[in-house]
Backbone as a ProteinNet text record, in pm:
[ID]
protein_1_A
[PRIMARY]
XXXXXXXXXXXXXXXXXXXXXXXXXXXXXXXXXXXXXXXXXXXXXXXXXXXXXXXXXXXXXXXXXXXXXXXXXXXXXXXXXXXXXXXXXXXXXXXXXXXXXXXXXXXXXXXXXXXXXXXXXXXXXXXXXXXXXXXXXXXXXXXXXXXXXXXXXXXXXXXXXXXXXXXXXXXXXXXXXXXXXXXXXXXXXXXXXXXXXXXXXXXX
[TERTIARY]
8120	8120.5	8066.1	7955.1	7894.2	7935.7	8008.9	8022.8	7896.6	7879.9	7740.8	7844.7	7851.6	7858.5	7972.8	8101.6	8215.4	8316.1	8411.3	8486.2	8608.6	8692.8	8834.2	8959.4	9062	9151.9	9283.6	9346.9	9395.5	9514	9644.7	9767.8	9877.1	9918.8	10044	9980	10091.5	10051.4	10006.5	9930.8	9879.2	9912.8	10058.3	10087.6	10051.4	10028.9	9962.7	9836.2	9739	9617.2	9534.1	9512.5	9471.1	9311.1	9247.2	9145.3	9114.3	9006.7	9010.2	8993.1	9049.5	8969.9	9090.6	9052.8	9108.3	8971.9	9048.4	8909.3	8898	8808.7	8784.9	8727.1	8672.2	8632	8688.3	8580.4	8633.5	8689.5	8660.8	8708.5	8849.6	8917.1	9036.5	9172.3	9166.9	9256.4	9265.3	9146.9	9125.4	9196.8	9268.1	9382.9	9324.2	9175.2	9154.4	9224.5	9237.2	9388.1	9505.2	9537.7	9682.3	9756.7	9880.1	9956.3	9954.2	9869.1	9853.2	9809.7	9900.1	9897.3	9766.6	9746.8	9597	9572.5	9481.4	9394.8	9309	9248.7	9119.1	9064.1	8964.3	8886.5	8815	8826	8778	8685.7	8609.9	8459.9	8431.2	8254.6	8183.3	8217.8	8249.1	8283.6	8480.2	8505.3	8620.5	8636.8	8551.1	8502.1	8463.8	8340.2	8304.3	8393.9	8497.6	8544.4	8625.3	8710.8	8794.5	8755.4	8601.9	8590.9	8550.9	8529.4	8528.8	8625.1	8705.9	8806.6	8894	8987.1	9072.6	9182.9	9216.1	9370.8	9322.5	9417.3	9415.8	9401.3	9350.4	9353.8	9342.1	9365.9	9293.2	9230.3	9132.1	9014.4	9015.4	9047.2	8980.5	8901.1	8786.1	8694.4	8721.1	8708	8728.9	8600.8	8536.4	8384.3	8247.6	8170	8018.9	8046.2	8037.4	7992.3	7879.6	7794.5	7647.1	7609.8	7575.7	7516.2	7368.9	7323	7136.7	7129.5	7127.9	7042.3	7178	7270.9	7364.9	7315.2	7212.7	7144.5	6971.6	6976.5	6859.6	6738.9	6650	6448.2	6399.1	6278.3	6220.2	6091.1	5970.7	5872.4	5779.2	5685	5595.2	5461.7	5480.6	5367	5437	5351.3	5380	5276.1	5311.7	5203.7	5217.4	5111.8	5125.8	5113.6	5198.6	5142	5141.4	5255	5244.5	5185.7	5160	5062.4	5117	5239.3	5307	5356.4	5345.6	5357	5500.5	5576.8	5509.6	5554.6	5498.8	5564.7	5645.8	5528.5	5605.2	5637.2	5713.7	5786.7	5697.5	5668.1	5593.1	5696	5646.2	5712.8	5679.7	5818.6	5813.8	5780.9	5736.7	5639.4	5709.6	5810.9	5922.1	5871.5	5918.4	5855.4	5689	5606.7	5502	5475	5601.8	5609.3	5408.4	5414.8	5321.7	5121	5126.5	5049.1	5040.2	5177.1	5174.9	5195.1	5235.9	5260.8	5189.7	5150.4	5063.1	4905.4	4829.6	4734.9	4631.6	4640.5	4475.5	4573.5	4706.6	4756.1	4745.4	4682.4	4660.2	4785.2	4734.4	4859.4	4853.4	4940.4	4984.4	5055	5101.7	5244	5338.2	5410.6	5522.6	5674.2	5728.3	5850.1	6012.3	6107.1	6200.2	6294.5	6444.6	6599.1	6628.1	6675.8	6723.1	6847.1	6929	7007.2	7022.7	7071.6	6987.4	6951.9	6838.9	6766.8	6716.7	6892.1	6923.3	7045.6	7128.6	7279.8	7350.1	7281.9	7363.9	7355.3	7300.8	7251.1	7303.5	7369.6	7478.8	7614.9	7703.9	7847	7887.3	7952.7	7996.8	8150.8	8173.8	8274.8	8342.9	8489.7	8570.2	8677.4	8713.8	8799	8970.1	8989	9093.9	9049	8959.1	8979.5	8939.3	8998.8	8977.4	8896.1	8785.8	8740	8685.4	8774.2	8756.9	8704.4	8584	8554.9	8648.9	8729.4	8781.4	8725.8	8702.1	8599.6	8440.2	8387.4	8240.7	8189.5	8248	8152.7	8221.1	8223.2	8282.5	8161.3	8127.1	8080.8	8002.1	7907.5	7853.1	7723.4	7648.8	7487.1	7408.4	7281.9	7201.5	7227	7310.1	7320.8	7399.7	7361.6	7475.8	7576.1	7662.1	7732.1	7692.5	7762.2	7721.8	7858	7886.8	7971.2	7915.9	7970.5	7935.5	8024.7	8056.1	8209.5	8295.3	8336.7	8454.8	8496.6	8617.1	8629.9	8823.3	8812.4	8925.9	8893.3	8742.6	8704.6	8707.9	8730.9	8684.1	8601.5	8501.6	8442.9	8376.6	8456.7	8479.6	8384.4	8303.4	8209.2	8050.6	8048.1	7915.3	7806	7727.5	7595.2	7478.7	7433.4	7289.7	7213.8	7113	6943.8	6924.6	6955.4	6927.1	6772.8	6737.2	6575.2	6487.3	6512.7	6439.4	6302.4	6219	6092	6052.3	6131.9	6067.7	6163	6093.3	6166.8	6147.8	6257.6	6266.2	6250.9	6206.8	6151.7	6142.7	6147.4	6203	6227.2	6254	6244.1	6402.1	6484.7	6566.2	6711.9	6743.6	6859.8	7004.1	7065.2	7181.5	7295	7401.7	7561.4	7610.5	7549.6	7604.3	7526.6	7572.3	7518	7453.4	7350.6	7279.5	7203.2	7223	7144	7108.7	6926.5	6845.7	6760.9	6664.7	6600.7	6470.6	6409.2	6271.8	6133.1	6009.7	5905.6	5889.5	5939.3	5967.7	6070.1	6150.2	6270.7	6396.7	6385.4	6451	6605.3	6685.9	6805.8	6802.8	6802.2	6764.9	6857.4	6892	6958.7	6835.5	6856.8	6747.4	6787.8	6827.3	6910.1	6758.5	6633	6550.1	6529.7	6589.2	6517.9	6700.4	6645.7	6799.9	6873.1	6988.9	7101.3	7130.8	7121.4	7144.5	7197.9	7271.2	7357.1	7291.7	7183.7	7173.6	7230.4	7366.5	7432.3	7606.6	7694.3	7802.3	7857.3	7942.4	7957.1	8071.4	8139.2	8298.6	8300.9	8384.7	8300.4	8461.1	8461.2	8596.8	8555.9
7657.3	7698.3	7584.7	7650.2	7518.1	7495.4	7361.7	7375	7248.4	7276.3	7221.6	7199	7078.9	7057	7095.5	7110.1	7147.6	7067.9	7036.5	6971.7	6977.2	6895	6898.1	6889.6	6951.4	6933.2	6825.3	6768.8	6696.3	6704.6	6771.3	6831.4	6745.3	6665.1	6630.4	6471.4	6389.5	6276	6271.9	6151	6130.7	6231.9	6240	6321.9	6469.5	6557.9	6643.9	6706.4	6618.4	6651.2	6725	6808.4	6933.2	6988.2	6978.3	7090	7203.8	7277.5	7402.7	7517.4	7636.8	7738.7	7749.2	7860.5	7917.9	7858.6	7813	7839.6	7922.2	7999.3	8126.6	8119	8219.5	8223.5	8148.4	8068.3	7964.4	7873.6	7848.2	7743.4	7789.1	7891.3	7900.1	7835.1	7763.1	7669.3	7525.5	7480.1	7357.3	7319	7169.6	7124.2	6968.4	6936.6	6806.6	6695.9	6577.2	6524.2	6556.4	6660.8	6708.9	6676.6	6636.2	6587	6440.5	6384.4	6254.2	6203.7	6075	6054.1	6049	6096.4	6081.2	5893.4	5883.6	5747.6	5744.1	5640.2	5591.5	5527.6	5485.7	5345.2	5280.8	5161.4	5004.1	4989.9	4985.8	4984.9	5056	5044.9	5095.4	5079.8	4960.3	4909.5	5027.3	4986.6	5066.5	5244	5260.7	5409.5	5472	5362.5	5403.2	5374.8	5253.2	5214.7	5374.4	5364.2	5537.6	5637.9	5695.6	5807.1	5803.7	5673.9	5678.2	5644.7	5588	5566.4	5692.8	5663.8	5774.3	5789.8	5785	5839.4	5936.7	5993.9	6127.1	6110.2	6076.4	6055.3	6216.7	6180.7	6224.7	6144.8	6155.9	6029.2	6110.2	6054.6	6088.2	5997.8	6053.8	5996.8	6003	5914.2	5897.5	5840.4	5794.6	5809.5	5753.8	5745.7	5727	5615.9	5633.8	5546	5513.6	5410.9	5458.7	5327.6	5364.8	5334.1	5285	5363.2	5331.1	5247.6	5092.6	4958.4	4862.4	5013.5	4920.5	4876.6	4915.1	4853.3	4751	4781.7	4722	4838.2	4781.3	4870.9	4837.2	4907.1	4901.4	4972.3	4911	4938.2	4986	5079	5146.9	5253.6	5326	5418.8	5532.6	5622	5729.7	5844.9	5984.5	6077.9	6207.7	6278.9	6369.7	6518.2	6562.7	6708.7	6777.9	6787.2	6939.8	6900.9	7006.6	7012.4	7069.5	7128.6	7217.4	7134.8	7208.5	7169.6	7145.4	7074	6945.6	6827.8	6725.4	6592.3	6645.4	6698.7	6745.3	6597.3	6602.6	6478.6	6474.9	6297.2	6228.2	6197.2	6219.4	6174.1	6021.8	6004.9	5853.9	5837	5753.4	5809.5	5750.6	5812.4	5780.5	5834.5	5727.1	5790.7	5848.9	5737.2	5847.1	5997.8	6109.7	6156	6210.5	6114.6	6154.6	6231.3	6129.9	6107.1	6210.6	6256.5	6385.3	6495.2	6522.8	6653.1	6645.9	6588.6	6627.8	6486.7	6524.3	6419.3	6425.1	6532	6556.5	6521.1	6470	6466	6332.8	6332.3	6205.2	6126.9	5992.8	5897	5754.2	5647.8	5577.4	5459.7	5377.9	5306	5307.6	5315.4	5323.8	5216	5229.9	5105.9	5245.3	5251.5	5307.3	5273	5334.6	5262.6	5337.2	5204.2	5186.6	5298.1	5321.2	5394.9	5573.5	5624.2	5734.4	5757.7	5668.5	5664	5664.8	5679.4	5670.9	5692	5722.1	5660.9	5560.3	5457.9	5331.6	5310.6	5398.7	5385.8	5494.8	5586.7	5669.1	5715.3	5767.3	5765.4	5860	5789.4	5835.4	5907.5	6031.8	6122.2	6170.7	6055	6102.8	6246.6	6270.2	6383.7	6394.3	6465.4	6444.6	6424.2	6419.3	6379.2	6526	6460	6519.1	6459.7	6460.3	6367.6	6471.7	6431.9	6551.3	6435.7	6513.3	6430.3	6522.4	6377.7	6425.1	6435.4	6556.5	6551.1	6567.3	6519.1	6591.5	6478.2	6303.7	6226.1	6142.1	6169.6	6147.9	6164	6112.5	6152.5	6007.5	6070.3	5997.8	5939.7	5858.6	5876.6	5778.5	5818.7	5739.6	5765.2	5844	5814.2	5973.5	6024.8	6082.2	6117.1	6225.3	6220.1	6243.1	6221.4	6221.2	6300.7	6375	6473.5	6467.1	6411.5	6436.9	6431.3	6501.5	6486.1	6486.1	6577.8	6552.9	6692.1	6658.4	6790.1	6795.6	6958.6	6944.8	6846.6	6846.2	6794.8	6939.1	6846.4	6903.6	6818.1	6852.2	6783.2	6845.7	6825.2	6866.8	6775.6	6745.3	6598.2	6660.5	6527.5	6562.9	6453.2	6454.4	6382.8	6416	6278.8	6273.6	6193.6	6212.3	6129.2	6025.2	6124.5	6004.7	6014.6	5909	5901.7	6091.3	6144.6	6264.7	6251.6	6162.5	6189.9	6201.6	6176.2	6136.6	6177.5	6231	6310	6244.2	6216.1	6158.8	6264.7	6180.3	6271.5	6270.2	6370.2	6320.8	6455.3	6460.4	6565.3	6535.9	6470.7	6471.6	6526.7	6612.6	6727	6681.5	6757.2	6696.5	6736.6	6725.2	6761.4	6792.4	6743.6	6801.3	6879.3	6962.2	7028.3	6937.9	6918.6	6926.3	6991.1	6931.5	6993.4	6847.7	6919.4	6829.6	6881.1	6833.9	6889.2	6914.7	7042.8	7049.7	6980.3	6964.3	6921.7	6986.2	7077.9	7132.2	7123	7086	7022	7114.6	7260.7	7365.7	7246.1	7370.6	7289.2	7403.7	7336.9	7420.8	7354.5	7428	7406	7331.3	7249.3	7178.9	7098.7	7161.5	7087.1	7054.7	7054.2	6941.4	6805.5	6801.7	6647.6	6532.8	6445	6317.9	6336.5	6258.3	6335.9	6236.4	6332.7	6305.2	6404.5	6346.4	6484.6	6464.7	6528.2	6490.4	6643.6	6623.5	6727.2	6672.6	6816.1	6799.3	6944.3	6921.8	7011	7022.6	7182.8	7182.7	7219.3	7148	7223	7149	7233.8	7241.6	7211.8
11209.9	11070.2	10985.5	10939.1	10803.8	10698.8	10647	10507.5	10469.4	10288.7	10270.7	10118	10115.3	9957.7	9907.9	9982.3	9972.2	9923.6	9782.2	9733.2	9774.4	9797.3	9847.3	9743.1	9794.8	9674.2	9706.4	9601.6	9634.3	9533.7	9582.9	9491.9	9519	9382.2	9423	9477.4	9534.7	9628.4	9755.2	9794.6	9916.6	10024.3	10033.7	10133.3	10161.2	9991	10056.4	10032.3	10042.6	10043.6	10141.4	10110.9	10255.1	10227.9	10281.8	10298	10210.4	10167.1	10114.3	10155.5	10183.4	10261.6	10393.4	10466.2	10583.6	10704.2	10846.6	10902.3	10985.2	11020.3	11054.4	11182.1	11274.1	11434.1	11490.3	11626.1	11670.3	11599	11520.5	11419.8	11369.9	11436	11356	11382.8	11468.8	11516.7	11439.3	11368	11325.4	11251.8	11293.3	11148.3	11111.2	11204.2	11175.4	11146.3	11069.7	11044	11085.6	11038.8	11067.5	10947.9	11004.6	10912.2	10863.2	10926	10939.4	10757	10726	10574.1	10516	10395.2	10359.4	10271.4	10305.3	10248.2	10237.3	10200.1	10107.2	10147	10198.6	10243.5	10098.9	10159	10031.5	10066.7	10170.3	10187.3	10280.4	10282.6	10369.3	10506.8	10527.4	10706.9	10698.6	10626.5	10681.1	10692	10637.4	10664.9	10767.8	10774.4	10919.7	11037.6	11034.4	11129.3	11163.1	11045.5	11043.2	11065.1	11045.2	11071.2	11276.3	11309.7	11455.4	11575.7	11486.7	11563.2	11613.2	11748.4	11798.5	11722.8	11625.2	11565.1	11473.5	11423.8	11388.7	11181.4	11148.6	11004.6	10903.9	10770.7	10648.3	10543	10525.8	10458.4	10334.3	10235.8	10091	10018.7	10025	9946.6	9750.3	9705.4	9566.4	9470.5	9548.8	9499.7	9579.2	9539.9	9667.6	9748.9	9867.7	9940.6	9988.5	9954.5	9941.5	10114.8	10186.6	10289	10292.9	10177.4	10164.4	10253.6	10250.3	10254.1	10319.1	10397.3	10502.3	10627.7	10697.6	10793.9	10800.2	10631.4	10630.6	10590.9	10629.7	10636.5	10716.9	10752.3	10872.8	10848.8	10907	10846.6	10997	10963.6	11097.3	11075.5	11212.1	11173.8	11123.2	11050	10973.3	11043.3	11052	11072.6	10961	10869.2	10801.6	10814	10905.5	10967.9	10882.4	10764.4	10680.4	10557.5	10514.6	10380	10246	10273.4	10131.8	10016.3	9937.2	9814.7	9763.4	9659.6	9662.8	9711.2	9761.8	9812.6	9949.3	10076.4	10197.8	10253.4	10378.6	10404.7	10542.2	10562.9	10658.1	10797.3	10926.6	11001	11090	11058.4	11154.1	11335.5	11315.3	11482.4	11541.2	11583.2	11733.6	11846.5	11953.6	12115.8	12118.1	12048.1	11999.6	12023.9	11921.7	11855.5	11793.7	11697.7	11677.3	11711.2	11832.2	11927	12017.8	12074.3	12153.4	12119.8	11948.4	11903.1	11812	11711.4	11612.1	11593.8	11731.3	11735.2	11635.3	11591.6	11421.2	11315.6	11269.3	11166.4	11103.7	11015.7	10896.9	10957.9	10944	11013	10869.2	10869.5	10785.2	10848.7	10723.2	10740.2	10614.5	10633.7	10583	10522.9	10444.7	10474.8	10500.4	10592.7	10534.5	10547.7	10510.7	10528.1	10691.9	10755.6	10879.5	10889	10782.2	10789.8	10835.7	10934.5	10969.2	11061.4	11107.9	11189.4	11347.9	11353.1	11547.1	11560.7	11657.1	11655.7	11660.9	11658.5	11641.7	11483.9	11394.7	11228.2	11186.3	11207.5	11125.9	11180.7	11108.7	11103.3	11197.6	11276.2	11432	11383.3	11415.6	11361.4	11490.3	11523.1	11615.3	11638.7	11684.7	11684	11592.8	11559.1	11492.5	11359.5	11270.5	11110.3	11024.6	10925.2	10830.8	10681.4	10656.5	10571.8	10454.1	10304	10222.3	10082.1	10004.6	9895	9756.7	9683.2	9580.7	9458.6	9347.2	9249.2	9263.1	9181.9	9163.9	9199.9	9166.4	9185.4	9353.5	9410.3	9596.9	9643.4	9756.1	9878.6	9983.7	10005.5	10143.2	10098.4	10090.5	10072.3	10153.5	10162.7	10232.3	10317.6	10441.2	10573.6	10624.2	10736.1	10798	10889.6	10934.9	10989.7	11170.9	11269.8	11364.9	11438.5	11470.8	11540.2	11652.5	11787.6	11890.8	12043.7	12113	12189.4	12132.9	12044.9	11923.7	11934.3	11909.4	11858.2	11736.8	11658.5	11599.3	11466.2	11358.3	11247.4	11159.7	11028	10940.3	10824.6	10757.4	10684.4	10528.5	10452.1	10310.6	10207.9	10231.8	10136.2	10155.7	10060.6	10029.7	10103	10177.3	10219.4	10136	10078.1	9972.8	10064.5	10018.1	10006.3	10128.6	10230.5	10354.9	10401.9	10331	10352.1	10327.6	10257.9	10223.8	10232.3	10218.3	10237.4	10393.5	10468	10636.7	10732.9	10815.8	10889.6	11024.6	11127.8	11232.9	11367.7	11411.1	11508.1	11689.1	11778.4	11918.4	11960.8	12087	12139.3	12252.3	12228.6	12314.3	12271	12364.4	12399.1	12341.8	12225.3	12220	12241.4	12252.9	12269.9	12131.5	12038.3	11891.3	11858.5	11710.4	11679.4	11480.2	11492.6	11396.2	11247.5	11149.8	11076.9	10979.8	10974.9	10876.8	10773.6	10715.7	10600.3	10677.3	10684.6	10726.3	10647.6	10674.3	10575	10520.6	10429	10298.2	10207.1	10291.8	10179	10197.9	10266.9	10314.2	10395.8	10467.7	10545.4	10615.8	10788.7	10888.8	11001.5	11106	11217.3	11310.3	11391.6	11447.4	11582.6	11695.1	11810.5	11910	11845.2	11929.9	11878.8	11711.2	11692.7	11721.3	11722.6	11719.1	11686.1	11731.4	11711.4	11534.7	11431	11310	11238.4	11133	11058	10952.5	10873.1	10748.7	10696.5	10672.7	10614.5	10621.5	10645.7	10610.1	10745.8	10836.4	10905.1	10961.8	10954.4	11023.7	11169.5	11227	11433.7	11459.3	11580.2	11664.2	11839.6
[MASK]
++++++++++++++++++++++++++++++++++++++++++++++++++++++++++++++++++++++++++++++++++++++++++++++++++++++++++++++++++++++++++++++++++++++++++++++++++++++++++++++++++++++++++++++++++++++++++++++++++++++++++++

């Protein structure tokens, strides 16, 4: 079950901050967290540490955590396959990528944020949490989530602007389930490219 941009509520004290919504199908078993007390992370490193670690949390986000320019930039080749209008997004030539799938496509260089960009560069999402953004101004940015061998999440927040112009690229098989922005700017299910979340997703 996808949630995309979904706000969390937060009634009363720490203790009972819950989720919004019923979850439904497979997903109807999911209690993510649990009962487990809700908190806050103080920074970026402790966020991530929490959302990967094995204990059973509830994470409330209370405002951006911005990741942009947490791993740095990184600069390379670029290739331009699509043409739509306007400002379609360039892909970064991984595994030359470019070379074996789109060899007539206008090519470049580029600078972009490291963040993103592989799995050792976005937020590794263990089993057991519950991570809900409180209010309008909460969430995630620059970077996303990575669900993978997990299970029993829920994820109530918001993911922004992880590198939107460029799309990463690869052809290798994953165990999670994915979603990214196509070269149009659309949001599409996509289990051939890396394993990257540029989104927000509930899975059991």
């Amino acid at each position: 079950m996808v949630a995309w941009t979904i706000l969390a509520l937060a009634l009363g004290g720490p203790s009972v901050v819950q989720a919004i919504g019923t979850p439904l199908g497979f997903g109807s078993s999911t209690t993510g967290g649990g009962s487990a007390p809700a908190a806050t992370p103080t920074s970026n490193a402790q966020l991530a540490s929490w959302l990967s670690d094995s204990t059973a949390r509830t994470i409330v986000l209370t405002s951006i955590f911005d990741f942009t320019n947490y791993y740095g930039t990184a600069s390379g080749k670029i290739c331009k396959p699509w043409t739509c209008s306007p400002n379609p997004q360039v892909a970064i030539d991984q595994n030359s990528w470019c070379e074996n799938y789109q060899p007539s496509a206008a090519t470049g260089t580029a600078s972009w944020y490291v963040s993103g960009t592989g799995y050792s560069y976005s937020l590794k999402v263990g089993s057991k949490k519950t991570l809900l953004g409180k209010g309008s101004s909460a969430g995630i940015k620059g970077i996303g989530l990575l669900i993978q061998n997990a299970d029993n999440v829920i994820i109530q927040s918001e993911c922004k602007n992880m590198n939107a112009m460029f799309l990463l690229t690869s052809r290798k098989t994953l165990t999670s389930r994915t979603l990214t922005h196509s070269s149009c700017g659309e949001v599409m299910p996509s289990p051939s490219l890396a394993p990257l979340m540029f989104g927000s997703i509930t899975t059991t």
